[in-house]
PLY file of the C-alpha trace (Angstrom):
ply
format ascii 1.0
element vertex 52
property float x
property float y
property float z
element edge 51
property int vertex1
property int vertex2
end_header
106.88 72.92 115.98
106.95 70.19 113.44
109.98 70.77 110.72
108.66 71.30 107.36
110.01 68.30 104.52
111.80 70.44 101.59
108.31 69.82 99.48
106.51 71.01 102.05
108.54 74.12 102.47
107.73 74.45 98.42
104.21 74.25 98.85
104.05 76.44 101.75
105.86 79.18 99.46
104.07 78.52 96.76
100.67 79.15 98.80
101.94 82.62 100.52
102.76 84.02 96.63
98.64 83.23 95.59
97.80 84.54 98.92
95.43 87.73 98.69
97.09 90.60 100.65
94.15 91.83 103.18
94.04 94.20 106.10
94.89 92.67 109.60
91.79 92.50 111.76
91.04 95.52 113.91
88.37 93.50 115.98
87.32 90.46 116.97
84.61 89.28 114.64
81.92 86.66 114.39
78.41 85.74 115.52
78.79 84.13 118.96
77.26 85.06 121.84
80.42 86.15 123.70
81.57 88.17 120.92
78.30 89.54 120.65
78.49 90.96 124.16
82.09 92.08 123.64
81.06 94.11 120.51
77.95 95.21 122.90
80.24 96.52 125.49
82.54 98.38 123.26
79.51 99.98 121.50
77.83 101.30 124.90
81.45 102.45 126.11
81.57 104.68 122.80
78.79 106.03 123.24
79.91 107.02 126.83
77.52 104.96 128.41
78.13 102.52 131.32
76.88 98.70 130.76
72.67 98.91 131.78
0 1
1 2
2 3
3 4
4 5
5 6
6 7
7 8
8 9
9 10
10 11
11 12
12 13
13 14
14 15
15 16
16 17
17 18
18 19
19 20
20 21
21 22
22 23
23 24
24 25
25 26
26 27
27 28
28 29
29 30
30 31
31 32
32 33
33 34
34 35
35 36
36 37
37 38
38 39
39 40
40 41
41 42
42 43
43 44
44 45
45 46
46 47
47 48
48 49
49 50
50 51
């Protein structure tokens, strides 16, 4: 990786002070078709169904 200048380092500090502290992700999320399926599968499996 790239080394940061000594302004960049700044702004990169800067930025992680404003940042909003949120909960890490506990799935994969979006609207695509794979993760669609993927969502799909995990849904039917807790349920206790296999895949139709």
């Amino acid at each position: 990786m790239a080394t940061l200048s000594a302004r960049n380092v700044e702004t990169k500090k800067k930025k992680a002070r404003r940042r909003i502290a949120r909960p890490t992700q506990t799935r994969v999320q979006g609207n695509t078709s794979g993760v669609r399926t993927k969502m799909r599968k995990q849904a039917l499996l807790k349920a206790g169904r296999a895949e139709a």
